[in-house]
N, C-alpha and C positions, 0 to 999 in steps of 0.2 A: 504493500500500500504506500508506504515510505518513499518507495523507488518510482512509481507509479505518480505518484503527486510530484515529486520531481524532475518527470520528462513535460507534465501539463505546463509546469511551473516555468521551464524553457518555451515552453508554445507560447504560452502565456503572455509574456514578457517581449515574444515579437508582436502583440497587437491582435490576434485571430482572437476576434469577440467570444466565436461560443466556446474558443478553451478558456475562455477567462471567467466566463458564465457556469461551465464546466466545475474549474476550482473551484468559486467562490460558493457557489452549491455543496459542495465537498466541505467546506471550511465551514458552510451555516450547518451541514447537520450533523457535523464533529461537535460543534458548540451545542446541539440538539442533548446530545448522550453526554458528553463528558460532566466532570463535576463542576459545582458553581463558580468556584476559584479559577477554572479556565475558560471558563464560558461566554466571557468578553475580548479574551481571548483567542478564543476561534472566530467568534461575530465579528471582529474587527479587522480580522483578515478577510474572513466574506465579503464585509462590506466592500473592502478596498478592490476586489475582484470585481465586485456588480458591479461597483461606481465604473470600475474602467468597461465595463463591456456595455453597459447601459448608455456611453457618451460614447458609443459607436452603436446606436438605433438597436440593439438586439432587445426586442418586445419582452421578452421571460426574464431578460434580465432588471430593465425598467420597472416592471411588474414585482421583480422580487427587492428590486431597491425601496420601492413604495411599500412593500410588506413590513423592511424592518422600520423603517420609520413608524409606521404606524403601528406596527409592536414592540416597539421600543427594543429589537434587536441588538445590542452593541452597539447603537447609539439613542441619545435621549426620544422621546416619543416627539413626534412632529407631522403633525395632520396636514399642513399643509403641504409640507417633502413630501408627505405620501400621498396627496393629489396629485403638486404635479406629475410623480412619474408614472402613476397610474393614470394620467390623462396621457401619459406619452407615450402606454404600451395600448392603450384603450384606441386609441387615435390607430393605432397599427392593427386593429381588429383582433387585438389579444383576448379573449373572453371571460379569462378569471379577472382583469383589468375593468371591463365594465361593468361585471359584476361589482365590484368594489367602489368604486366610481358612485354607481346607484346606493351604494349603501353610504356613501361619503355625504352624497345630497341628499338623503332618506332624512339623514340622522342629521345634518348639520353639521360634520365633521369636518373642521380644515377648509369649510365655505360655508355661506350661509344655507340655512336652508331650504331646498327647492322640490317637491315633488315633479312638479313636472321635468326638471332634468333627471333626477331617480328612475322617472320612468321612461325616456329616452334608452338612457343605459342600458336599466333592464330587459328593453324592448331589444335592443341589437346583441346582446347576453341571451336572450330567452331563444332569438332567434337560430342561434349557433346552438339550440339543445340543452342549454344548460341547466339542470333542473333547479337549482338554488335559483336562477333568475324566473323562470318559469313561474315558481311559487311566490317569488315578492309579485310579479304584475300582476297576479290572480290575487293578491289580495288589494293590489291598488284600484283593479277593477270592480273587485266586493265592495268598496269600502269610498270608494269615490275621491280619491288620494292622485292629483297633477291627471285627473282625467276622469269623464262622466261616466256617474257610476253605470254597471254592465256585468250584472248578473254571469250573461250568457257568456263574454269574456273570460268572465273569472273561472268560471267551468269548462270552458276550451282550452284554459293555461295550467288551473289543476288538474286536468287532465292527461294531458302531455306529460308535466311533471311527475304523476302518480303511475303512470304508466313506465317511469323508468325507475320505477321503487322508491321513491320520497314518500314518506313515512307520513309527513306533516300533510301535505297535499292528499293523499290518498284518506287521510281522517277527516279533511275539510269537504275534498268532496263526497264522502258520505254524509255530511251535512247540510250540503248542498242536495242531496237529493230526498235525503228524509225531509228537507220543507219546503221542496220544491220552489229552489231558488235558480232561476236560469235553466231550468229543467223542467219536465213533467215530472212528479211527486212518486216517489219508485221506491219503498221499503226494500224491495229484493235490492236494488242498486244498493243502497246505503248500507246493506246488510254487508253484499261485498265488500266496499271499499272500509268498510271499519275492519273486516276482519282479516283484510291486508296488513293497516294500520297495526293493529292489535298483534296480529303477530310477531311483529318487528318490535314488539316491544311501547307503542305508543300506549301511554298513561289515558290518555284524553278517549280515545279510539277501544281502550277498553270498556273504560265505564259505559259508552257510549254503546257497545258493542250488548253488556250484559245487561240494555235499558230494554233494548230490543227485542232480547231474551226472554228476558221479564215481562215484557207487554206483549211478547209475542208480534211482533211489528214485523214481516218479511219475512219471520220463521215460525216454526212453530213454537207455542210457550214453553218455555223449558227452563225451570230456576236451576236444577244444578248447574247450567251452560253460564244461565246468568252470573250464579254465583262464583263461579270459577274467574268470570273477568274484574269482577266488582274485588272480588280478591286481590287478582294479581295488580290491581291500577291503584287500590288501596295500598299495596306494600309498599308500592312507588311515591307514599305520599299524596296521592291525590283524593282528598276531603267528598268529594260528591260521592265519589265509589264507597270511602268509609258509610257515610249518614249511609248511601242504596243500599251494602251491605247490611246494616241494621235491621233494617225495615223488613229486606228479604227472609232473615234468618228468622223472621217469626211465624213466614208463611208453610216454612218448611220442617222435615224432620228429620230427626241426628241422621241416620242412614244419609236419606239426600245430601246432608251438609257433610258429612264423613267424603262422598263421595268426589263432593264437587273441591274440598281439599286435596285429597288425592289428586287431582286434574291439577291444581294448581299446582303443587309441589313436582309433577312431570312435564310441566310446560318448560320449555325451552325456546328463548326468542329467536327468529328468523335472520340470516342476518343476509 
């Protein structure tokens, strides 16, 4: 490895951007693992590799320059370093770049804040597939955020994204279709898409999962089913599944609830 960072290091050194994008990658996820005492250490060699390969246009390196800035990598946190070069890998059609971009104007990070640039970003992010973008402009379109609000939108974008396994997206649009929001009103639908969610482990997408159970909404009634989800989205902390749990345990008997324990102590999340 030694001897290997040593010939980069002569590339390097003649100017070829992506060996110096190369190292400097090398040097950030050295500082990743190593212990804290060297950890600015390595970021600071990183840095000085991005810097040179990002002031020769290379987009992943711009991109990763605008990362430690804004995470405060081996050098202090600086939201506005981490615009510009994330507008300078963004500008290159980088697409973890405008993703980032969108979340810079979402949130007011390092510029004022603008939804409608947010959604710009996220719109040419979402466009390149990105699911993380996918899922912000599905909620700018629920929600009526740098753009009128659009139901149907927002169900064309968590769609996309839930279709490539997003977790979050695939719970909303279950929700989207249990209340027939930009959709026709479709229990079976919602039942699916929670029980995607739910597998993967989503807190939200379970409770949601064992409401449906319980009432029988798209399935048939079933409280050990219920109970099983209302379980596992409680362990996770989430308070609505606790009170649902309560409630349920009085409809039912030891056996049932023996049962739907068992289920939960054998679930294992999706990944």
């Amino acid at each position: 490895m030694v001897e290997a960072v040593g010939w980069l290091t002569r590339a390097a050194e003649r100017g070829l951007a992506k060996v110096q994008f190369a190292i400097g990658t090398i040097y950030y996820y050295t500082g990743v693992c190593v212990p804290q005492d060297y950890k600015d250490q390595e970021y600071k060699k990183a840095f000085r590799w991005l810097t040179k390969a990002a002031g020769r246009r290379l987009a992943e390196a711009q991109y990763s320059l605008g990362f430690m800035y804004y995470h405060s990598c081996g050098v202090p946190q600086d939201y506005k370093e981490a615009f510009k070069w994330y507008t300078k890998a963004a500008e290159q059609e980088y697409v973890l770049a405008q993703f980032a971009l969108g979340v810079m104007y979402e949130n007011g990070y390092g510029v004022p804040q603008d939804y409608k640039e947010a959604f710009k970003w996220y719109t040419k992010a979402a466009g390149q597939e990105y699911a993380n973008a996918q899922f912000n402009l599905s909620v700018m379109y629920r929600d009526g955020e740098g753009v009128s609000q659009d139901h149907k939108e927002a169900v064309k974008w968590y769609t996309k994204a839930a279709e490539q396994g997003f977790a979050n997206a695939q719970f909303n649009l279950g929700v989207m279709y249990r209340n027939g929001y930009g959709v026709l009103q479709d229990y079976k639908e919602a039942v699916k898409w929670y029980t995607k969610a739910a597998e993967q482990g989503d807190a939200e997408a379970q409770n949601n999962l064992g409401v449906v159970y319980a009432e029988g909404e798209g399935v048939p009634k079933d409280y050990v089913q219920a109970y099983k989800w209302f379980n596992l989205a409680a362990a996770q902390g989430n308070d609505k599944a606790r009170d649902n749990l309560g409630i349920l345990e009085r409809k039912m008997s030891a056996d049932q609830i023996a049962e739907a324990q068992r289920l939960s102590r054998e679930f294992v999340p999706k990944k």
